[in-house]
C-alpha positions, -999 to 999 in steps of 0.1 A, spaced: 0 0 0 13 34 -12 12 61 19 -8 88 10 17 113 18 35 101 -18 9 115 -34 15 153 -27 47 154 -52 40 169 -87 67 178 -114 65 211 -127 75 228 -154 106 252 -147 84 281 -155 56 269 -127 87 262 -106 103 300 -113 69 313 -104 70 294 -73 104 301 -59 91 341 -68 62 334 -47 80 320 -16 105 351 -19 135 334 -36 153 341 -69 179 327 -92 211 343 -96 229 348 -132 250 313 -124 218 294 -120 220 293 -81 187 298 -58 190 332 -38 171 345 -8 160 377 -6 195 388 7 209 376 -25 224 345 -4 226 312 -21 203 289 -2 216 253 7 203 224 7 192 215 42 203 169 37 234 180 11 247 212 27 251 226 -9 240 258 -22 212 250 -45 209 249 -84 177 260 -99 176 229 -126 183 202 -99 159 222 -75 129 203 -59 106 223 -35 94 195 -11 57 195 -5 39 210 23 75 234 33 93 254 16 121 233 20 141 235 -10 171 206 -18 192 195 -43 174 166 -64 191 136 -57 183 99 -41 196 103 -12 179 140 -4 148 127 -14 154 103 6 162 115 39 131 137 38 108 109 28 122 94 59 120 129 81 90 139 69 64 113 50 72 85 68 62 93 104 44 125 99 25 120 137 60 122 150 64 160 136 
């Protein structure tokens, strides 16, 4: 049985995810980096890298914003959909 929490993710288009990232106040910077509003390159919270917009995913129900990858996605399956009474 699939946990219902698997169900939230969607892939968007870069232009939804652009709009997005404007919408939760980030930008990207001229080397393709996500910025905060203080122009800071934000970092991935499970890779400790700053983050680049084509290997961005913005993790549903947060704003958490990682680096695409199996073992990001990963770990916050296992933070966060796994045992979400825990949170």
């Amino acid at each position: 049985m699939v946990n219902k929490n698997f169900k939230k993710f969607i892939k968007l288009s870069d232009e939804q995810k652009f709009m997005l990232l404007q919408a939760l106040g980030y930008n990207v910077d001229s080397n393709g980096f996500i910025v905060d509003k203080s122009n800071t390159k934000v970092k991935c919270d499970y890779s400790k890298s700053p983050v680049l917009f084509k290997n961005a995913s913005i993790l549903p129900g947060s704003t958490i914003i990682v680096n695409t990858s199996l073992i990001t996605l990963s770990e916050y399956i296992s933070d966060h959909l796994e045992n979400p009474e825990e949170e």
